[in-house]
C-alpha positions in Angstrom: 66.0 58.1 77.2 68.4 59.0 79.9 72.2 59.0 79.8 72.7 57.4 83.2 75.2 58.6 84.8 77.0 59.4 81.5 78.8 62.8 82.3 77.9 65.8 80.4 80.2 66.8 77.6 79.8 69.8 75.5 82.0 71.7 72.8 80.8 75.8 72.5 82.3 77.8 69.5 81.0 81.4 70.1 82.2 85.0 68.5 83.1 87.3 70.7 82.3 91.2 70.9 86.1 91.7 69.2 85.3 89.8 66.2 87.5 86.7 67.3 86.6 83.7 67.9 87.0 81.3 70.7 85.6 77.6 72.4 84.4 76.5 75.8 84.6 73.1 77.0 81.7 71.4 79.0 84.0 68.2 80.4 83.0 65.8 83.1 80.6 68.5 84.7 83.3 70.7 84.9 83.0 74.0 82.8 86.6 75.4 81.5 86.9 79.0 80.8 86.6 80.6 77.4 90.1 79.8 75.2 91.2 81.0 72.1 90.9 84.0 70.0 90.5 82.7 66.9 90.3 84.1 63.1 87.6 81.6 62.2 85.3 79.4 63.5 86.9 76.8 61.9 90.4 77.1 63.8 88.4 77.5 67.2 86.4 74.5 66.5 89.5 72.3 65.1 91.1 73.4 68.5 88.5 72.4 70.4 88.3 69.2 69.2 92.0 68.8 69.9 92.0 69.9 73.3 88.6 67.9 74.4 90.5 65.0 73.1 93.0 65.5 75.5 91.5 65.6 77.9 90.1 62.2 77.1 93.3 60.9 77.2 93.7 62.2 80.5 90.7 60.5 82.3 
């Protein structure tokens, strides 16, 4: 089944080389760079919520 024209949305939590973890956001096409460096992947995953949310709002 195919989205349409849906635009691709996608939330990333990933661990970096440093131990720390941080999100990338897949919005509207549009890849944003690597935020965060996190304790957990918890935090960096409650963050990313917040901050794709936002960017809802925005449109």
């Amino acid at each position: 089944m195919s989205t349409g024209n849906k635009p691709e949305t996608s939330v990333t939590v990933e661990k970096r080389q440093n131990g720390k973890w941080c999100f990338v956001i897949k919005y509207r096409g549009v890849t944003h760079p690597a935020q965060g460096n996190f304790s957990s992947m918890l935090q960096a995953q409650a963050v990313a919520q917040a901050a794709l949310k936002a960017l809802e709002r925005q449109g």
